[in-house]
N, C-alpha and C positions, 0 to 999 in steps of 0.2 A: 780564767775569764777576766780578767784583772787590766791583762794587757789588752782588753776590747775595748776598754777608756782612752780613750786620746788625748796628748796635749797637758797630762796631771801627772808625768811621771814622777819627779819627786815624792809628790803626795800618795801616790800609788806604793812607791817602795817604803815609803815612811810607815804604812798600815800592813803590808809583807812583812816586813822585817818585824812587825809587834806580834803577830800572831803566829808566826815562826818561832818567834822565842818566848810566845807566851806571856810578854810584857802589853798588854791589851789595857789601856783606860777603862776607866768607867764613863767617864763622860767625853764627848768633843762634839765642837764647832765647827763644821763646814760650813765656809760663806766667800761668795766670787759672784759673780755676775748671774743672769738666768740662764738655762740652758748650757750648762761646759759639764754634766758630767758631776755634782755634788750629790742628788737625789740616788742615781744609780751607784757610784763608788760607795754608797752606804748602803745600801741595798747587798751589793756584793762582798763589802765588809763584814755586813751581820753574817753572810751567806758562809762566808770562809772560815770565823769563828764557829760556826755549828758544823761546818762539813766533816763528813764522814772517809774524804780520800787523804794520803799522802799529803805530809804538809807542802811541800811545795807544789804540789798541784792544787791547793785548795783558792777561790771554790771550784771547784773539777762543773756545777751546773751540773747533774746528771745524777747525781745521788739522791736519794729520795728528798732527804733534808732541802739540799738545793731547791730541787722541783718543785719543792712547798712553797718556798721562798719566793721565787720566781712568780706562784699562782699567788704569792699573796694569801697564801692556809698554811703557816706553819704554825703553831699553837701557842710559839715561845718568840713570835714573831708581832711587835701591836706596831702599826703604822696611826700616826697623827697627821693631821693634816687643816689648815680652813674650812669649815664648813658649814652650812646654815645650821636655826640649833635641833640638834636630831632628837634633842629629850633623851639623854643614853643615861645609860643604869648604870652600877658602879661594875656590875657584870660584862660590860657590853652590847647590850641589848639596846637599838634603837628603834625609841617607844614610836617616836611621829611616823606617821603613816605614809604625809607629804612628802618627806623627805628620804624616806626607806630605799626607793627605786630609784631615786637621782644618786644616792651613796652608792647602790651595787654598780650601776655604769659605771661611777667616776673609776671603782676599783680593777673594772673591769676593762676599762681602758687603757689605765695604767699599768696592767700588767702585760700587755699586746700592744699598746700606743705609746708607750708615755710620751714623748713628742707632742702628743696631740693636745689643743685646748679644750678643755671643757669647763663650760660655764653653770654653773648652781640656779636656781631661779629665784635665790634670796641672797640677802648679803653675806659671806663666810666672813670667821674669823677663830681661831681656837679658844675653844669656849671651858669655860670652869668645871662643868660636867666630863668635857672629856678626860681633863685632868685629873676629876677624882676618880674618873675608871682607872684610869694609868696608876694612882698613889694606893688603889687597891688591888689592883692584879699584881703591882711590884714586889709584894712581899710574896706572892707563891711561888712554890718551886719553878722550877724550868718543869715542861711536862715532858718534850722529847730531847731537844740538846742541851750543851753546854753551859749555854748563858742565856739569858731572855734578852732581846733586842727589841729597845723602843727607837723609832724612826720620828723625827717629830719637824714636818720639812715645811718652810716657812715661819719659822720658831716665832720672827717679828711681831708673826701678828698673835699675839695674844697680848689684850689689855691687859692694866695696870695691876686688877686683881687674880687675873688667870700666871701671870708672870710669877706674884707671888707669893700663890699656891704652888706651882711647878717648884721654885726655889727652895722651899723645902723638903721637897721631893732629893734632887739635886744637891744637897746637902750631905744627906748620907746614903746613897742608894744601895744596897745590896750587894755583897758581891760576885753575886750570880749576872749580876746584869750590865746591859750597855748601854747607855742612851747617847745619841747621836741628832744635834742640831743641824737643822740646815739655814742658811738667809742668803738674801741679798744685801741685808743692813743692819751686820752686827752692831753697830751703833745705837741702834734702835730697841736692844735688846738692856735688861737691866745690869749693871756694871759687876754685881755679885753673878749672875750666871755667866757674863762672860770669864769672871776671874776662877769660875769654878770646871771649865773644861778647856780641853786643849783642842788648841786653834789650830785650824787645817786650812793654808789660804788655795783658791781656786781660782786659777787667771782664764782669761778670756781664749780661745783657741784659735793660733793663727791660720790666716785662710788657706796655705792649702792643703793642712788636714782636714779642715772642710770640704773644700774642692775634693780632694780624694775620698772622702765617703760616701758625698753626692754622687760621683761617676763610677765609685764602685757597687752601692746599695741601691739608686734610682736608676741607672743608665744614663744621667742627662749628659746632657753637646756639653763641651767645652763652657762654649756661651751660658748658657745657662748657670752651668755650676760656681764659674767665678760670679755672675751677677750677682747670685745667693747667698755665696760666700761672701763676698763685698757688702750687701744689705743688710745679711746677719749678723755683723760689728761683733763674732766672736765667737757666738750661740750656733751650737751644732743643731739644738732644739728650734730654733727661727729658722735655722737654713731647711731645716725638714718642712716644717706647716707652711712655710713659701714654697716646695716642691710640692707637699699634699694640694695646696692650694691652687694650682697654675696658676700662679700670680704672674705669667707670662702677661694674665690680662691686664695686670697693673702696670708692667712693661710699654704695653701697647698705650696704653691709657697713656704713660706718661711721654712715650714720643710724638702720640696726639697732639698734647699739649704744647709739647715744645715745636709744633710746627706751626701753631697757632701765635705763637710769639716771633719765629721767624718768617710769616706771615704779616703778624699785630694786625692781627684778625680777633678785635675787643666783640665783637656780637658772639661768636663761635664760645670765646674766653667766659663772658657773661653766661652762654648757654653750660659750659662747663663746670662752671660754679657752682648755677644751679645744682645740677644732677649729684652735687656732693654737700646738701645742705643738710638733710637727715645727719643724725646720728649713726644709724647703721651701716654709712658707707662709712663711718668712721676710721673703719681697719682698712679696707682699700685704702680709701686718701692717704693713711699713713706711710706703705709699700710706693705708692706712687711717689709720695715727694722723696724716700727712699732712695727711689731710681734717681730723681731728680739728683742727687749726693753722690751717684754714682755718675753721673752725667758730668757735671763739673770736677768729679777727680780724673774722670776721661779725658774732657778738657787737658789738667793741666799734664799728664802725663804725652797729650798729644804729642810733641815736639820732644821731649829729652828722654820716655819713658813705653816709650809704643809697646812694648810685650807685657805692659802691665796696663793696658786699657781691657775694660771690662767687655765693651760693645763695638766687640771688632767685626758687628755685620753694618754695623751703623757711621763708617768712618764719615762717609761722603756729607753727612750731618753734620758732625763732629767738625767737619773742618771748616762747613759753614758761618759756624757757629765760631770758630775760631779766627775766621776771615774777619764779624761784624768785630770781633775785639780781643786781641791778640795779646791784649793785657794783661794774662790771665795770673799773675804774681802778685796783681795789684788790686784783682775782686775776686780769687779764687777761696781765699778761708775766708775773706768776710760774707761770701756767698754761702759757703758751708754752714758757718755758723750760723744765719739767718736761718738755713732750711731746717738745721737742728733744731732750734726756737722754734720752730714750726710746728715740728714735729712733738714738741713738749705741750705746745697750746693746744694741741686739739686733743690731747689726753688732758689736756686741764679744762677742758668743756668748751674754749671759748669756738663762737659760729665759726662753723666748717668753710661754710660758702667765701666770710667774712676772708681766710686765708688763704685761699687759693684768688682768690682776687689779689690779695695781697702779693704772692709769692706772680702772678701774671705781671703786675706791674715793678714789679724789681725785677723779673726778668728781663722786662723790655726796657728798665732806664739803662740796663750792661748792656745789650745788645741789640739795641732797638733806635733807640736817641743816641745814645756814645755813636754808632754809627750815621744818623743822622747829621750830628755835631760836628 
């Protein structure tokens, strides 16, 4: 099951080769961007450590141990994670009532979805209670396998005093047991836990093993897949929730838009703003100016790079586009970077409406006025 990860080979045969030869840590760090594969290779790490097949086969997934694993019930298996405060016991027991049924989904989607987002209805973050569950179940036995396996993914966010609680957990753990970090910002984490487990780095996955799981697990067109791949900037996990999502419609949304600029048709532009001022179209907007990023690497590949354009049903655009300014060596990355900036502001709150007006009128001063001009 091992080789069902994409994109992590080294990393993958780094954690073979330990539990082949029985040379297993006690603790490590995995940390790489979101979505490549850090969550699940520990998942399947714990999985291999407890399996009951052939060591080279392991985790064989099919053993009973596995199948626990996989459900998310193996006894010797504790998953951490962000979460509102659930009131938990040092047993495991979570006391709040509020938050009981949002916990069983989130688990239950994770073990059938994980790709998929799911939102809390209060603020998460790994809180001091979960820790002391975890610093009291760590001294029992294993109940069915080998070793007990703590999962603790998004390790960052725990504050300053859950940090270091955990730290002395982490200090001397057992040696029946594994625990395994996941981040995106090992930087973020305190400089004693990082010096106390071994680092697992996880790169970004190039797109077209992307490409290749989107056409082979979703069915989609060509088209599609490289778009996903191109938007997903690495994440096998973004290229799925833009298939779950038809963000086709963000597609469409955002060649709207750009026909409103090679138009500079400002009332239509204005009407579009509008309808992106909420908050809640917030994650659309995002996917659209996306497109947008993909739009302008199309652009520059027009001319030297044609089998690497994204939106090859869209050329006759594309070259309109390249007709108003053919310059494209000379606003192509400072374009990029603007939409990147864009895309960073509207995760930092600033009005929605405010940047897509924004991003309308630097559209039109490349290729709206330079063609004027």
């Amino acid at each position: 099951m091992f080789r069902a990860i994409k994109g992590q080979d080294k990393t993958i045969d780094i954690l073979s080769r330990a539990v082949r030869e029985d040379k297993v840590a006690q603790s490590y760090l995995f940390y790489g961007p979101d979505g490549v594969g850090k969550f699940t290779t520990a998942l399947y790490f714990g999985m291999a450590i407890n399996c009951v097949a052939s060591l080279e086969k392991r985790p064989c997934g099919v053993c009973a141990s596995c199948k626990k694993f996989l459900s998310f019930t193996h006894p010797d298996f504790i998953y951490i994670f962000p979460t509102p405060n659930l009131e938990m016991s040092l047993e495991g027991e979570i006391k709040s009532e509020k938050y009981l049924q949002e916990y069983k989904a989130f688990i239950a989607q994770k073990a059938e979805h994980p790709w998929k987002q799911f939102f809390f209805s209060s603020n998460t973050e790994i809180r001091i209670g979960t820790i002391r569950m975890l610093q009291h179940r760590i001294n029992l036995s294993p109940n069915e396998g080998n070793r007990k396996i703590y999962i603790i993914e998004n390790a960052d966010q725990m504050n300053v005093k859950t940090a270091n609680a955990f730290l002395k957990t982490l200090e001397e753990p057992p040696n029946d047991t594994v625990i395994i970090l996941t981040t995106t910002r090992p930087n973020a984490l305190l400089p004693t836990i990082l010096s106390r487990c071994q680092k697992l780095a996880f790169g970004a996955l190039p797109r077209n093993i992307i490409e290749e799981e989107l056409t082979a697990k979703r069915s989609l067109s060509v088209i599609e897949a490289k778009t996903y791949a191109r938007i997903a900037n690495g994440s096998l996990e973004k290229a799925l929730q833009l298939s779950d999502s038809g963000s086709t419609i963000a597609r469409k949304e955002a060649l709207r838009f750009l026909t409103m600029i090679l138009e500079k048709d400002d009332f239509a532009a204005i009407d579009f703003a509008t309808h992106y001022k909420s908050s809640k179209t917030q994650s659309q907007l995002i996917d659209i100016i996306a497109y947008l990023i993909v739009w302008v690497s199309d652009l520059s590949n027009l001319q030297n790079l044609p089998d690497d354009i994204v939106n090859l049903d869209c050329t006759d655009m594309l070259e309109s586009f390249y007709q108003r300014n053919p310059q494209v060596n000379d606003y192509g990355l400072k374009l990029l970077s603007f939409l990147e900036k864009m895309i960073k502001k509207i995760e930092g709150h600033v009005n929605p409406q405010l940047i897509v007006t924004e991003i309308y009128f630097r559209f039109c001063a490349v290729f709206v006025h330079h063609k004027e001009n």
